[in-house]
C-alpha positions as CSV (number, residue, x, y, z in Angstrom):
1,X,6.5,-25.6,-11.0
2,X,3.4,-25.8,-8.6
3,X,1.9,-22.4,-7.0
4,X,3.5,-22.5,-3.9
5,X,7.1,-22.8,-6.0
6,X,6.1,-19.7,-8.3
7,X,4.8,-18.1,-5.3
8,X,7.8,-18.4,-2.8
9,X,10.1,-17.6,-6.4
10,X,8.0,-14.2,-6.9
11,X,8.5,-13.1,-3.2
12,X,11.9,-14.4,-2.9
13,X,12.6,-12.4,-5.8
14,X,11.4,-9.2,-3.7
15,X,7.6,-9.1,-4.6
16,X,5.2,-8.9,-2.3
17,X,3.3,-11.2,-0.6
18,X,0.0,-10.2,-1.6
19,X,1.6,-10.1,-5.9
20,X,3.3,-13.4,-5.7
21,X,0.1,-15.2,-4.5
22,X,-1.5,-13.3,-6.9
23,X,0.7,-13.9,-10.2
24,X,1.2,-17.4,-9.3
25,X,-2.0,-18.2,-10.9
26,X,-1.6,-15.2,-13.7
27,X,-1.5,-17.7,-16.2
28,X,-5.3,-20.0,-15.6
29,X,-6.8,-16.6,-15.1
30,X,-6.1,-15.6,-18.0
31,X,-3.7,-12.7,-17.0
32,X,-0.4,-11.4,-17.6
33,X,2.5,-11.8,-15.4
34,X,2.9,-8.2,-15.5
35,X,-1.3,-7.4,-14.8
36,X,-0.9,-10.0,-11.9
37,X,1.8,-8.4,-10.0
38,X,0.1,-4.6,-10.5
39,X,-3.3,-6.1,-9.4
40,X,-1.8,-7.6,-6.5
41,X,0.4,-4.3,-5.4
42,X,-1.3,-2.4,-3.0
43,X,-2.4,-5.4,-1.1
44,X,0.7,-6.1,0.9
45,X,1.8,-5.5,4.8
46,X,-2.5,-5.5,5.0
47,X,-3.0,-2.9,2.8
48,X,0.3,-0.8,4.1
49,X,-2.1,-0.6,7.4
50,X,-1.1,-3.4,9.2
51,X,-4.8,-5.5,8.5
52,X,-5.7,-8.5,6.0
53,X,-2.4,-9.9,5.5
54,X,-1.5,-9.5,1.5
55,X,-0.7,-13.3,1.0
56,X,-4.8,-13.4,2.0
57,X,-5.6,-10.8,-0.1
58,X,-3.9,-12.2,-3.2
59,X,-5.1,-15.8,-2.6
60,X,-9.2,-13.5,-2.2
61,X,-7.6,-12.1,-5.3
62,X,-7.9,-15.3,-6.8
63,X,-11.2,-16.8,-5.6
64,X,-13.1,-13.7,-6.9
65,X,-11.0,-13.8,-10.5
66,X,-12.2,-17.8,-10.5
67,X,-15.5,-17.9,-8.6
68,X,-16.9,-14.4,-8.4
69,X,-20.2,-12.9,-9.5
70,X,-19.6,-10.4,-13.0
71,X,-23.7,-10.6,-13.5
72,X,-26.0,-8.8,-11.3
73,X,-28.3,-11.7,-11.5
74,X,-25.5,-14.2,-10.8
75,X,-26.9,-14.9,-7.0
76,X,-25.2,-18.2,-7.0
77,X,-21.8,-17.1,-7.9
78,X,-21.9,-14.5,-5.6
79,X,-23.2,-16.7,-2.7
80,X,-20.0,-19.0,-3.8
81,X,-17.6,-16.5,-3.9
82,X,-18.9,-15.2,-0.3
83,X,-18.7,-18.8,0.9
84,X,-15.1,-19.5,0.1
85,X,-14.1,-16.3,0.7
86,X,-15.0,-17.3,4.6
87,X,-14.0,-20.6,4.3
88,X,-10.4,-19.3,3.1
89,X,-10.2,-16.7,5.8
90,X,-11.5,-19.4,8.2
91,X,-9.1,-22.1,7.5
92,X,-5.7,-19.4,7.4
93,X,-6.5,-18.0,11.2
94,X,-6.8,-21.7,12.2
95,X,-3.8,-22.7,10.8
96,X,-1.5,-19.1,11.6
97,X,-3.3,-17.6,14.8
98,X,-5.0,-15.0,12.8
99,X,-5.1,-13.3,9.6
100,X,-4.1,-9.9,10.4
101,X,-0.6,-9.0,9.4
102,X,0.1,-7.4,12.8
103,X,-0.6,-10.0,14.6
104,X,0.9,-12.6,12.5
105,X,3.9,-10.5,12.7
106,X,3.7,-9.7,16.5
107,X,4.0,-5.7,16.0
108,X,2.5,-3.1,14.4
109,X,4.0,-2.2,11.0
110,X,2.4,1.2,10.8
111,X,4.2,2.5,13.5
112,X,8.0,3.8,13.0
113,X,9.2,1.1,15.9
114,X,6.8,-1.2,14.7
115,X,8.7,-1.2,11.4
116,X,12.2,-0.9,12.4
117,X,11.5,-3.5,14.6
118,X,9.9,-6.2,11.8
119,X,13.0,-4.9,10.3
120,X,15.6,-5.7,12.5
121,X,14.1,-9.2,13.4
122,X,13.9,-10.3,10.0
123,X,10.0,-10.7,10.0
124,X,9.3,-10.1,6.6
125,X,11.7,-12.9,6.0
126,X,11.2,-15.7,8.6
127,X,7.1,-15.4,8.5
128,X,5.9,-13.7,5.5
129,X,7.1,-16.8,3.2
130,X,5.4,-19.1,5.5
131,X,2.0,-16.8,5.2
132,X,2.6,-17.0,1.1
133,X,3.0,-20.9,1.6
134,X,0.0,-21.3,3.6
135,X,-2.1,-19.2,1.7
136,X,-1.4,-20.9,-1.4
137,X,-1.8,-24.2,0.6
138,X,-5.5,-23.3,1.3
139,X,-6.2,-22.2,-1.9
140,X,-4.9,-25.0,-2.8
141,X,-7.4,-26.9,-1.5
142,X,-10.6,-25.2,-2.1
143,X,-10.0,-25.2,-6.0
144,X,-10.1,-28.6,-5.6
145,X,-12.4,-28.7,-3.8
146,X,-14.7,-26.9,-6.1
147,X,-13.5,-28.7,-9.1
148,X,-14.9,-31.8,-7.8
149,X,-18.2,-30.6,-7.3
């Protein structure tokens, strides 16, 4: 199963977006399933304010577990990790519009009519899953990318 299948299988199976970008790479990072999907909680609907969109956050989840500085002294890995995390954020507002959940969703979620109204239209449905697809897409390609270096 590739990381867009486990990714799409994990949000189709009710997880968030930002946990099933997440925990679809669990396993390289040498994580549990279950650590995965709690790490990647509280990053969904941008934060629960409407910002980063989670399926961003989980993918920047990823790049900092595989590419991000754990020495002080590290200046390289945190020059990488600062890198692709623009180059990530970059490439996702080309491809979507923007990488702010609100926008990509066309209302604000914070607000009770915001809400209902994502609700009702069946936004978390139609565009979230296509936010997780693309996220993993981009990710996708920067890991390989940087394994080729």
């Amino acid at each position: 199963m590739t990381h867009e299948e486990k990714a799409l299988a994990y949000f189709k199976e009710k997880f968030h977006c930002s946990q099933s970008v997440f925990a679809a790479y669990a396993e390289e990072l040498g994580i549990t399933e279950e650590q995965a999907l709690k790490i990647g909680y509280c990053f969904n609907s941008g934060m629960r304010k409407g910002e980063v969109c989670g399926a961003c956050s989980g993918a920047l989840l990823v790049i900092g577990a595989k590419y991000g500085q754990s020495d002080k002294n590290d200046l390289e890995s945190r020059t990488r990790a600062n890198h692709l995390t623009m180059l990530f954020l970059d490439r996702f507002k080309e491809e979507n519009g923007s990488y702010i959940c609100n926008n990509l969703l066309g209302c604000d979620i914070t607000t009770p009519e915001g809400g209902k109204y994502a609700l009702e239209n069946g936004l978390y449905t139609s565009v979230c899953p296509k936010m997780v697809a693309s996220a993993v897409t981009i990710l996708e390609e920067i890991i390989k990318t940087e394994e080729q270096k």
